[in-house]
C-alpha positions, 0 to 999 in steps of 0.5 A: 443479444449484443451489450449497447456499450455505448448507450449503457455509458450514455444512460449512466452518465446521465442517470447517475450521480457519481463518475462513470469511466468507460475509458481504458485505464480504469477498466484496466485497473479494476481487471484483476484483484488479489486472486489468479483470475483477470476479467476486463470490466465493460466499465466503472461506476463510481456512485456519490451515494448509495442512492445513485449505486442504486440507480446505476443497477437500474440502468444496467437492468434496463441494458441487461448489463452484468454488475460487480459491486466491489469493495477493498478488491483484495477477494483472492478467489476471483470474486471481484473480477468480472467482465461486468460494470464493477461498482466501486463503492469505497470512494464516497459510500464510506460513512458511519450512519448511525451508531447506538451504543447502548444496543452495540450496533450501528448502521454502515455503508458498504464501502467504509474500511474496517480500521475507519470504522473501528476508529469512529468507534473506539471513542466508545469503547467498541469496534466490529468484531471480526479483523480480516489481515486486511484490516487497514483497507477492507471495505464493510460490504466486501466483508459481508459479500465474502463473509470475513473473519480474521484471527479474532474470528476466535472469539467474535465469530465471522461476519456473518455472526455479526450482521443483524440486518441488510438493506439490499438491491436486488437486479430487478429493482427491489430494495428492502432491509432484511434480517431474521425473520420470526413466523408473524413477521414472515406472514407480515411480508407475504401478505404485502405482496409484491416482489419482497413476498415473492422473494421470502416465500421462495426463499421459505420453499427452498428451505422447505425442502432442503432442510434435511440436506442442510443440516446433514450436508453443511459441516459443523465446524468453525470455519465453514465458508464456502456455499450459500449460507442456507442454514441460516434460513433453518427455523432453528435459525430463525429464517434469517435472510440477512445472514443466508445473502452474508458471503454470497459475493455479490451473486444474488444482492447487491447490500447499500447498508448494514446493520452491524453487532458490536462488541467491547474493546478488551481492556487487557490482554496478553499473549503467549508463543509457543514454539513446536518442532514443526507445523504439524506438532503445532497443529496437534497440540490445538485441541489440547490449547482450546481444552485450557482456556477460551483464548480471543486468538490462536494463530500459526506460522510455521518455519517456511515463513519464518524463513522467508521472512529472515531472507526477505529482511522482513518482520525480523523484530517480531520474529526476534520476540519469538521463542525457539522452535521450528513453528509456532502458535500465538495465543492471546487472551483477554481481560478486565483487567491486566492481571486476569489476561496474564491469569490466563496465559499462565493458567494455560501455561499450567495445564500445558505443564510449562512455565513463561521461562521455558526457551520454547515459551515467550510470554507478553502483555506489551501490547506493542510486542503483541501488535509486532508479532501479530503483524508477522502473521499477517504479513504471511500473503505477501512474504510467501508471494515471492520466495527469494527462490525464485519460484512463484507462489498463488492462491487457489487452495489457500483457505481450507477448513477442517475440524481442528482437532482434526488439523495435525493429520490433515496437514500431514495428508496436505503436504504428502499432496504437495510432494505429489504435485512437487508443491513443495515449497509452500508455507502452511500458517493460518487460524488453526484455533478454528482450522483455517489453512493459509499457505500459497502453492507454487503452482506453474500458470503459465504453461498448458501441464502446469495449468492442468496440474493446477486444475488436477490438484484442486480436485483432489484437494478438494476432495481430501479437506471433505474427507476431513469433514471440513470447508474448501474456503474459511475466510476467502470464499468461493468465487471462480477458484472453487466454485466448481468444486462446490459439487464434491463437497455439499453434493448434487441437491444443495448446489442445485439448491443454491441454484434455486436461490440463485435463479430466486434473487437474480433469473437471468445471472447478471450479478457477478455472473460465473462466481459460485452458481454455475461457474467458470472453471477454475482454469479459466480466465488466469490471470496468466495461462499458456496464452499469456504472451507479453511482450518482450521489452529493452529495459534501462534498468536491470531489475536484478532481483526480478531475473532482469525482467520488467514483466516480472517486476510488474508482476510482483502486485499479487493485490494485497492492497496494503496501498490502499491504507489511509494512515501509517507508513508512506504508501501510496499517498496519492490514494490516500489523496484520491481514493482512486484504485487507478492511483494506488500501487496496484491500480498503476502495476494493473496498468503496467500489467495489462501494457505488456500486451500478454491478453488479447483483450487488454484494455491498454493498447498502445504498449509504452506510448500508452497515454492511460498509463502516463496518466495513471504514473502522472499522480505517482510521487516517486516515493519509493513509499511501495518498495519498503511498504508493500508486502512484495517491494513493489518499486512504482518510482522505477518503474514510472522512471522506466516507462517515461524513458521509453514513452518519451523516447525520441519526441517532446517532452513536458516543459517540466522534464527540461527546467526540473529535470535539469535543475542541477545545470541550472543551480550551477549556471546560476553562479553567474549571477545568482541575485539577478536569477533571483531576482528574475524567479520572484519578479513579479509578472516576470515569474509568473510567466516563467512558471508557464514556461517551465511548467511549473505550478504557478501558486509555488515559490521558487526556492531561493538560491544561496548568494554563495554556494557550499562549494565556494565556500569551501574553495575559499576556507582552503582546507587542505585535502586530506589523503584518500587513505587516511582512515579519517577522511571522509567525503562530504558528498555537495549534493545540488540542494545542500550546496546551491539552496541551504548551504548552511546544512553542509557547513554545519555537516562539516563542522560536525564531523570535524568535531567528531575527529573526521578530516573532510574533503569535498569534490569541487569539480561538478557532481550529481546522483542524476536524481532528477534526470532519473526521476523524470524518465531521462535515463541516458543522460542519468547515466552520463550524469553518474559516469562523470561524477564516478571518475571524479570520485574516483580516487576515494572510490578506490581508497574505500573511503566513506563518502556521506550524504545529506540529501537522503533523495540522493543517497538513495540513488547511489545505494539502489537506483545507481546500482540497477541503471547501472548493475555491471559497473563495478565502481557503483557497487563500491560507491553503493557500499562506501556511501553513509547517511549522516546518522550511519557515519556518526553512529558506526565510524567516529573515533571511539568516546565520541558523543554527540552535542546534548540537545535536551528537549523534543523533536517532531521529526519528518523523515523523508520518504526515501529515507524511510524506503531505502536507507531507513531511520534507525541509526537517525533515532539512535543519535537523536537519543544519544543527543537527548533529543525526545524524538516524535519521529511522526508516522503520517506519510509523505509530505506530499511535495515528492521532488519535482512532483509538487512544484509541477503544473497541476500537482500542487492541489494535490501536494498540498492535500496529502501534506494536510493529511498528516505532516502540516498538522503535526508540524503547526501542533508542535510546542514552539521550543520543539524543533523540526526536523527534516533531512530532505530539501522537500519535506522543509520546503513543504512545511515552510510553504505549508503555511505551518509557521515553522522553518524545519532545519536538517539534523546537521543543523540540530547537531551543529548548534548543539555545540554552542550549547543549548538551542535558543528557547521558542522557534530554534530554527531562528538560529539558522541561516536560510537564503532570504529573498529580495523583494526590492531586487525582484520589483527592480527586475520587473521594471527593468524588464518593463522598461526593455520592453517599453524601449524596444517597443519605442525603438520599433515603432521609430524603425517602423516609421523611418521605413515607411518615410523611405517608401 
């Protein structure tokens, strides 16, 4: 029977409580998740509460509508895509329900993140044991319906030995708590009667009979996740039903709340690497390593990734912390104190016959240098995604388990596979304390052999790890990629058990249908496949490090789903801000994705004209937070710059695009009457209809513009211009913000390195980085913007002379955006080379024996967001230390004001929520001797605008006044000068204004008049 969509929406929308998108950009964002497979959704469901997730199953039993409930959606084995109503729980269903920490449980619901819980936990010195790589944005429902575990699954086991009970909703309704279940209780059950006893007595049936299969059929190993966990329901279990639906992937129940176990937060510990002459030794020497200590930890990497790594520029302070060797194991122990957790390391050490002085030895118990070498192996997914070679890697058998002490030939049999297939290239890391196989395979998707070679491979993969008395899946379950695989591994008679259990809890598979029980295959549904046919696209940009191609760039999300993190870095404010899949990095690449038209079946239609797209980018920031945060460099500010440019093309663009986006223009026609402009931008009433106008949000000010810009103030010092050649010379790059609105930064610039023995010179003809034409899609006139300012550059271009920016928004243009708009012109790879931030050229190019002015004291520090995305702050911390500034270089995200993006109509509540998250608090808890800095022109109009109290200054001004001696004690940013505005010249305007309008009006109506005399 045909599906009645549009009355399944109609009822959803009027039964549940929460939003209900049937619209084509959510349904385009929830097609995929971090696996091979794309599935388009019939819709999305967004409860306010579990209640209302539980209605809206209801509704779609009364439609026979498929459900996927869905958590982080970072499943790598299809789990998470269906073409279904996907029910997304993380948004609102995200709290701590209750906590007993004397018990050590508590009771969560299904879409709060691992890392949120274990912060609300932490004041009580717990946390919930198993830590999946994804822990900063895995939700709790997503670990139990997978059956998570993590690296310290080593000593906390996997989720599922970690769950005491579940409250579940099955398809027909019935909602109930379950858990272990003793004889009494059990009888207890039954005699209530009704669908709960019918379930449990069936579930008792099929235990039953299947009891001998189970204990002969499921491996005895650590790491067995794949299959129904119908040992669970042994007697010797204790017929616990909760844990038999643990990573059944949302194919039998949906959960609304858990009931977790928790455990002690270590007190110490300490960490150990080991270096091997490559993986497989490594592996070999695991049960030597378990046989000496209870480690809480045993991970591997080995030399693929470290190499990866080193060419991706990644990780490479952790990898530094490593001692020699071609792969490694880390190993961390735990203990009461810090003198028993080393105990261990080195009692190990003892029994290995090695000492913590060994090259192939590197010994910790900083618990930092501990966190930068685990990341490195977390990072393992995204690095080894997109090799620099060029050659695609994905998921599909990146999770098999083995007995570990069988591990070292297992791999050896693994990669005689991999040169069978010619999958050379593929990294091998992963849990191997319990061993868990990680890697990713460059298999070839796209065409029909490769696909076949795909599907070939599986088999026989599958049918080595069972050889080895080991699991197809350890940690990332079953889903569509090894559901039909399930067969070579338990048998006939358990698959047909867990068939049995399947028609029990859901007779007519509508819970996430095709995933475990009768299955797709494996080569179905690909997310690419020989039929993917996108379309081919004319690009702005060049995208040189993707082979030219803005298709292969957009296919660089893989769904790791790091953008969905709340806290650290940059990336991606607006979800941080929303909570909306479809304004993360990878809800917006799923767009870009499905825009590209490769599937007949897409959800977006209209290719660049696509307004779910536009949409979607509206609430992107162009931060550039994804190109350094995300594991594959993600660049979402380009690509929103590409996508406006075509979908604007040759028709109206928003109000916005013409006053922001041509605000150098403006700033430099202002110099005709600067205090008339700013007169006429506070007027009242005036302004207000300016704002409309320009489309502009009507709750910000406009920035004042300086009386006198830095060039002027320059053309009237008369300092000579020095020779191009000289090694002295260095440009002073007059960016629009540092000359029009805070001069003062580029004076003080000057006066700095003048200190610093530099002889300065500034272009006083008109330049520009195009920055804001970039940013708002007008890639044309960017380009004639950048041509222009090239051939006035010229002349220091070809002396190589170093030319510093202020502005980091502008630096970043002509160190990435310049070089891609414009990849064959070889004056911008030498502008590219030759531009410095201020912190680089004082650091690496003064005359030698200068020092920076003492500034003792503390600093909170905002960098801004390109800084942090593409010219990095090292060399900033490096001064701000030598200056003997106690810098708090915070870690709380993007301001929120993002150029253009918060002055825009319809952004502002949004520019200020992400500010409240993280960078306003900070700046109003700061001391009030602390200065505040921030280089970038909107980070100090945020926090001025953020009602904080403070006005930021740029390190230009930190250094300057530091030359006058120690900054003035209690709000130093006092000492600046910062253009202030007229209130008296803005009511003067508004009433010369009134007064034109009242004379026109008078002189209309007496022309008026005079016409109808002559009548």
């Amino acid at each position: 029977m045909e599906l009645d969509v549009a009355g399944l929406e109609k009822a959803l929308r009027e039964r549940v409580r929460g939003e209900v998108r049937f619209d084509a950009g959510s349904r385009a964002a929830y097609s995929t998740d971090g696996s091979n497979y794309r599935q388009v959704p019939i819709g999305v469901v967004v409860p306010r509460d579990v209640d209302a997730g539980a209605e809206a199953i209801a509704v779609c039993a009364r439609f026979g509508a498929p459900v996927l409930s869905r958590g982080g959606g970072t499943s790598l084995a299809g789990q998470c895509a269906n073409t279904a109503v996907v029910i997304d729980w993380t948004k609102y269903c995200n709290r701590l329900v209750s906590l007993d920490a004397q018990r050590r449980t508590c009771v969560v619901e299904p879409g709060i993140v691992l890392d949120e819980l274990n912060r609300q936990l932490s004041a009580h010195g717990l946390k919930f044991g198993p830590k999946p790589s994804t822990h900063s944005h895995c939700a709790l429902g997503g670990m139990i319906g997978n059956n998570s575990c993590g690296a310290s699954a080593q000593a906390y086991g996997k989720t599922v030995d970690n769950v005491r009970r579940l409250e579940i909703v099955t398809y027909d309704g019935t909602r109930c708590w379950v858990g272990p279940t003793s004889d009494e209780e059990y009888q207890e059950v039954v005699a209530a009667g009704g669908r709960r006893a019918e379930l449990y007595q069936g579930l008792r049936d099929i235990i039953d009979r299947h009891a001998d299969d189970v204990r002969l059929g499921y491996p005895d190993i650590p790491r067995r996740v794949s299959g129904y966990n119908l040992d669970s329901l042994l007697p010797e279990k204790g017929f616990d039903v909760a844990r038999a639906l643990v990573g059944s992937e949302g194919t039998l129940v949906t959960v609304v709340r858990a009931e977790l176990h928790l455990v002690p937060v270590p007190a110490h510990e300490a960490m150990v690497v080991l270096g091997y002459s490559d993986i497989c030794a490594a592996a070999d020497d695991v049960p030597r390593l378990l046989e000496h200590g209870a480690p809480e930890l045993l991970e591997a990497i080995d030399g693929r990734m470290a190499q990866l790594m080193r060419q991706e520029h990644s990780h490479l302070a952790s990898l530094d912390e490593f001692p020699e060797g071609g792969s490694w194991l880390l190993v961390q122990f735990s203990g009461d104190s810090q003198e028993s957790a080393d105990a261990q390391v080195r009692e190990l050490l003892d029994a290995l016959g090695k000492s913590e002085d060994d090259s192939d030895v590197s010994m910790s118990d900083d618990p930092r240098r501990e966190q930068r070498m685990l990341r490195a192996r977390e990072a393992g997914l995204g690095v080894t995604a997109r090799p620099p070679d060029g050659r695609e890697t994905w998921e599909g058998w990146e999770d098999s388990s083995v007995p570990p002490d069988r591990l070292g030939d297992y791999l050896r049999d693994l990669r005689a596979l991999f040169c069978e297939f010619d999958y050379d290239a593929a990294s091998l890391y992963g849990h191997f304390g319990q061993g868990c196989v990680h890697t990713r395979i460059p298999f070839e998707l796209k065409r029909a052999d490769g696909v076949a070679a795909f599907r070939s491979f599986l088999f026989r993969a599958a049918d080595l790890v069972v050889s080895y008395g080991g699991s197809l899946s350890g940690e990332h379950g079953d889903g569509q990629a090894r559901g039909e695989l399930l067969t070579r591994m338990f048998g006939e008679r358990l698959v047909s058990a867990f068939s049995e259990m399947k028609r029990l809890f859901d007779p007519d598979d509508r819970m996430n249908p095709g995933k475990v029980v009768a299955p797709y295959r494996a080569d179905e549904n690909l997310r690419l496949g020989p039929l993917w046919r996108p379309r081919g696209e004319q690009t702005a940009f060049a995208y040189p490090d993707d082979d030219h191609s803005f298709t292969r760039a957009v296919m660089r999300c893989v769904g790791v789903g790091n953008c969905r993190s709340h806290e650290g870095g940059v990336m991606c404010p607006s979800y941080r801000a929303t909570g909306e899949e479809e304004h993360s990095t990878r809800g917006r690449a799923r767009l870009l994705f499905e825009m590209l038209g490769g599937h007949a079946d897409s959800a977006v239609t209209d290719g660049w004209r696509s307004t779910e797209v536009r949409d979607a980018l509206d609430l992107c920031l162009a931060c550039k937070g994804c190109k350094s945060d995300c594991p594959v460099g993600v660049d979402m500010a380009t690509y929103k710059a590409e996508f406006l440019s075509h979908h604007y093309a040759g028709r109206p663009r928003p109000a916005a695009h013409y006053s922001m986006g041509w605000l150098p223009l403006w700033a430099r026609l202002s110099r005709l009457a600067p205090r008339l402009t700013n007169a006429a931008l506070g007027a009242p009433g005036v302004a207000r209809l300016g704002k409309l106008l320009a489309g502009m949000a009507g709750e910000r000010e406009a920035p004042v513009l300086a009386g006198e810009s830095f060039v002027q103030w320059w053309i009237a010092r008369g300092t000579p211009e020095p020779d191009p050649a000289d090694p002295r010379t260095v440009v002073l790059w007059p960016d629009t913000f540092s000359t029009y609105f805070h001069p003062a930064i580029a004076k003080a610039a000057v006066r700095v390195l003048e200190d610093a023995g530099f002889r300065v010179a500034v272009p006083v003809q008109a330049v520009c980085c195009g920055l804001t034409w970039i940013s708002t899609g007008q890639l044309t006139t960017a380009k004639k913007v950048l041509r222009r300012t090239l051939d006035v550059l010229r002349p220091w271009i070809e002396a190589g002379t170093p030319v510093v920016g202020l502005e980091p928004s502008c630096t970043a243009v002509f160190r990435s955006d310049a070089v891609e708009l414009m990849p064959h012109d070889q004056d911008v790879q030498r502008l590219a080379a030759q531009f410095r931030t201020f912190a680089e050229l004082l650091l690496d190019d003064t005359p030698e024996g200068w020092q920076p002015p003492r500034l003792a004291g503390s600093a909170v520090v905002q960098k801004h967001c390109h800084q942090h995305a593409v010219t990095k702050y090292d060399a900033d911390r490096e001064l701000l230390r030598r200056a003997g500034l106690d810098a708090d270089v915070l870690d709380e995200g993007c301001c929120g004001l993002a150029g253009n993006f918060g002055f825009e109509r319809g952004h502002h509540a949004l520019s200020m929520t992400i500010g409240e998250q993280g960078v306003l608090p900070a700046v109003r808890n700061a001391p009030d001797e602390t200065l505040v800095l921030a280089d970038g022109f909107s980070c100090r109009t945020q926090i001025e605008h953020g009602g904080t109290g403070r006005r930021a200054m740029h390190l230009a001004e930190a250094l300057a006044l530091g030359l006058d001696g120690p900054p003035p004690a209690g709000h130093p940013e006092r000492a600046i000068n910062r253009p202030a505005p007229a209130a008296g010249d803005a009511r003067l305007f508004t009433a010369g204004v009134i007064a034109a309008a009242g004379a026109a009006a008078v002189v209309g109506c007496a022309l008026l008049c005079r016409c109808r005399r002559e009548r």
